[in-house]
C-alpha positions, 0 to 999 in steps of 0.5 A: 079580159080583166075586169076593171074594179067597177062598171062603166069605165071611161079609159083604161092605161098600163103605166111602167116605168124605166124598163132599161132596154140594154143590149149590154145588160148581162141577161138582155132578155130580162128587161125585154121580156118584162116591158112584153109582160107589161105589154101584154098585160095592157092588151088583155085589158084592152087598154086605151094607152100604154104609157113607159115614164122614161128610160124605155132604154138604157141608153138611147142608142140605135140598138137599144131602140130596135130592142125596144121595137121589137118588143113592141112588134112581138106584143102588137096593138097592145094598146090604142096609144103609145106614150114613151116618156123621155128619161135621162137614159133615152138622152145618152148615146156615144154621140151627142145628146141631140143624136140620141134624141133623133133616135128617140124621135125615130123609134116614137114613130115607128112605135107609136105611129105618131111623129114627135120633134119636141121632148114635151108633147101631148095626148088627148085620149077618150077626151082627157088630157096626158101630158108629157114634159122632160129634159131639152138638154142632157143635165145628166139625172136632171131635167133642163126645161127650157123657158119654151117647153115651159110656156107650153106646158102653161099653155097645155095644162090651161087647155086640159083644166078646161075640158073639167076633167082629171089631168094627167102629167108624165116626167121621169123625174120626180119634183125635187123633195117628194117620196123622200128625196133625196133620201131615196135617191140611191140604195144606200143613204147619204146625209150630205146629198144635195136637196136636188139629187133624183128630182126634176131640178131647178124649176121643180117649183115652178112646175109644181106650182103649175100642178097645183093651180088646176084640180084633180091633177095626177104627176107620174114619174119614175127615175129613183127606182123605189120600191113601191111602198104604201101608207105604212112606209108613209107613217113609218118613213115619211115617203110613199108611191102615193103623195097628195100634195095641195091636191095633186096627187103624186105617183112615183113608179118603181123601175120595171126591169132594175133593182128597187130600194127603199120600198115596202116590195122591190121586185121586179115587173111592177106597175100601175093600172090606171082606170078612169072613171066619171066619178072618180080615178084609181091607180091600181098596183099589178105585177106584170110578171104574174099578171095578179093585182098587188093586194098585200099592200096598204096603198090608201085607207087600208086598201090595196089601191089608191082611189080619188074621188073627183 
């Protein structure tokens, strides 16, 4: 088993994102074969939760979800809790954007043992609060959130903020404006983007608000495929992996299985160990192709991973 960075740990997660399970990829198994790395690296740490940020599928089409599950049975309890976050992709089939939730609700419980009905849901592991929020309607990149997804995100935050302890919230999309958006919204940079373009959308202030009025706050999300980039990126290009905001703390994953841009490291197979300790969190950076911690990269204070004191 991998030894966590200190003793004493209170809950251990992979976190991935946009691992793009697709039948039509040219060499299908790459993505598959990097969401069972991840996997398995999670069950080598013997890990509380495995977390995907969105986009498990290209498309969420029936075939692209038994790709998923099948992976998920070739690397079995890779973890306690199965968390897959729904992505703009997962709400594109050939049909309609509520026939590609149905398939999403279906490949929920059959991979995480637990059924879903509602975009937005939430866990609570080892007693702290995962959060997960998205898109009730297909807004193409973007994210709709209803006024009903966002009372009861209200709602969940205040029940987490309670317990006293870090929170922890998952949406595909970044808030509008962070890890330079929309400067990195595409491998090529275009001055005349809307201010919009790779973000959540139009209530990003909203829920950004709502991050900010509880402590120790963590917002994960995905979806820009940006390479991971330290504080050096910071200081150079104004945008990281790593943002703290009025104490929210923001972490944009790069994609799993996709080309990656804008970033100091735009491989493939990187993501995020997350341990959870009473004092403290730390997001450690690990490429799961190799299984190795990523230690070449300043991510906080000159260190190879970022760490907040609570």
């Amino acid at each position: 088993m991998i030894k966590t960075l200190y003793d004493n740990v209170c809950l251990k997660a992979t976190i991935v994102s946009d691992t793009h399970i697709d039948e039509k990829h040219p060499v299908k198994i790459v993505p598959m074969y990097l969401l069972m790395r991840a996997l398995g690296g999670a069950k080598k740490i013997d890990a509380d939760a495995f977390i995907t940020v969105g986009d498990t599928t290209s498309r969420g089409s029936v075939k692209n979800w038994q790709m998923a599950r099948e992976c998920f049975k070739k690397v079995p309890d890779a973890a306690k809790k199965i968390i897959l976050t729904i992505g703009n992709h997962d709400g594109w089939c050939d049909g309609e954007f509520s026939d590609a939730m149905n398939e999403y609700y279906r490949a929920y419980k059959d991979i995480c043992k637990r059924e879903i009905n509602t975009p937005y849901f939430s866990e609570n592991i080892n007693g702290y609060y995962f959060i997960c929020i998205g898109t009730d309607a297909d807004s193409g990149c973007e994210a709709t959130i209803s006024d009903e997804q966002m009372l009861w995100f209200r709602n969940e935050m205040n029940k987490a903020g309670e317990t006293g302890n870090p929170i922890f919230v998952f949406c595909h999309q970044s808030l509008n404006q962070r890890h330079g958006l929309p400067r990195t919204w595409d491998r090529h940079e275009d001055p005349n983007r809307p201010l919009t373009d790779g973000g959540i959308g139009d209530r990003s202030d909203e829920v950004a608000g709502i991050l900010k009025s509880y402590k120790n706050v963590f917002y994960f999300s995905g979806h820009s495929h940006m390479g991971l980039c330290g504080e050096d990126m910071k200081k150079a290009e104004g945008y990281s992996t790593f943002e703290d905001e009025d104490g929210v703390t923001l972490i944009n994953l790069p994609s799993l299985s996709c080309g990656n841009h804008h970033g100091e490291m735009q491989g493939l197979g990187i993501g995020i160990q997350l341990e959870i300790y009473k004092d403290k969190v730390v997001l450690r950076p690990k490429n799961y192709i190799s299984g190795k911690f990523i230690t070449k990269l300043n991510i906080k204070d000159k260190k190879p991973y970022y760490e907040i004191i609570l």
